[in-house]
N, C-alpha and C positions, 0 to 999 in steps of 0.2 A: 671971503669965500672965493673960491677957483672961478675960472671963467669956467669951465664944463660945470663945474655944481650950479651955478647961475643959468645956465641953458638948460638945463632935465630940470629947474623949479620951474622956470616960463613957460618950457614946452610945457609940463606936467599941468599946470594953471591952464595953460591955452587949452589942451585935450578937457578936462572936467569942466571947462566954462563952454566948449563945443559940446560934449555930452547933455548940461543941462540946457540949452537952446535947444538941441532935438528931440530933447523928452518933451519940454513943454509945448513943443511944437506939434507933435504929433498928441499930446493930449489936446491941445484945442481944435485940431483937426474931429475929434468925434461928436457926431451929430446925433442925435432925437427929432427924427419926423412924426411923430405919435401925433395925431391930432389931424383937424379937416382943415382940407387944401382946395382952393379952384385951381384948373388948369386950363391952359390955353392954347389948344392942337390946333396945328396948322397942318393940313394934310391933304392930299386930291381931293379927297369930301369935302372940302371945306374947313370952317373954322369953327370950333366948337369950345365949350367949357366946363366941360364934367368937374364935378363934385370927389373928392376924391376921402377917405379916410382909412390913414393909417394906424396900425399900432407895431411899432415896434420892439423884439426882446433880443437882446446885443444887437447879430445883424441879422438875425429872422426879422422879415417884413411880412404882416398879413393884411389885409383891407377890402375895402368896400370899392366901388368905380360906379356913379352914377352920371347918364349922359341921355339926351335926346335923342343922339345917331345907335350908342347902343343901348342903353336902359338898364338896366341892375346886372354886376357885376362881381365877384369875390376877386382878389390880388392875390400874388404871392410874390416875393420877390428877396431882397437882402439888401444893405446897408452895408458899405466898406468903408472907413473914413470918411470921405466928403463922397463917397461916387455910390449910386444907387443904380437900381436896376427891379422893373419890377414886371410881372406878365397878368393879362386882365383876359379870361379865360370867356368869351364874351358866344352867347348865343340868340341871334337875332333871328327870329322865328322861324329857325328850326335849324339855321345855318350856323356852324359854329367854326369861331374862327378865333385867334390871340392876336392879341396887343402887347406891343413889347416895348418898353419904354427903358432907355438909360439916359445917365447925364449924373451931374452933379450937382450937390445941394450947398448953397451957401446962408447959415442959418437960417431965417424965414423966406427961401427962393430957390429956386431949382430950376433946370435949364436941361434940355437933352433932346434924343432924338426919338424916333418911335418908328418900326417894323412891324407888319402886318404880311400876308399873303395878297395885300393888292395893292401893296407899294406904303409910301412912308410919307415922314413929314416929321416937324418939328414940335418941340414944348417948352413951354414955360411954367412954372409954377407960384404960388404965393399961399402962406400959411393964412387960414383965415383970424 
């Protein structure tokens, strides 16, 4: 065989063994948060641990938010690959205000930030 026919089989080899690394790769990138979570905000208010339940369908997220500082809660939000994003639609007696939480989930854990109208703070999460 030529040396150029030996260079288009390697390249060719090399291209199809990079293509299956990034499929598979991006397949184990997708996540299922379905299921209750505690979290653990860190925020001017203090620190807190709401109860959290999601159910997931592709990347529609819908859920529950249960918390001492706010108290019952519906979500809505979405799922991208590893990166999540969800809004907690929260009214505390009579005042109503969002919570907005993003970050990323690494299979039973999750990390991110959280926005509000009276400033921010951080989260963590754990699947229960």
């Amino acid at each position: 065989m030529t040396r150029i026919g030996m260079h288009i089989i390697s390249t060719t080899v090399a291209v199809l063994l990079c293509a299956g690394v990034s499929t598979s790769s991006a397949q184990s990138t997708k996540v299922d948060v379905t299921g209750a979570w505690t979290l653990t905000v860190q925020s001017d208010a203090g620190v807190s641990m709401p109860a959290v339940t999601f159910k997931q369908a592709g990347e529609k997220l819908t859920g529950h938010y249960s918390s001492m500082l706010v108290g019952e809660a519906e979500l809505t939000g979405s799922v991208k690959n590893q990166a999540i994003e969800f809004t907690v639609r929260a009214d505390v007696q009579g005042m109503k205000f969002d919570l907005k939480f993003e970050g990323t989930v690494e299979k039973d854990s999750m990390k991110g930030t959280l926005a509000t109208d009276f400033g921010g703070g951080t989260f963590t999460a754990k699947r229960n």
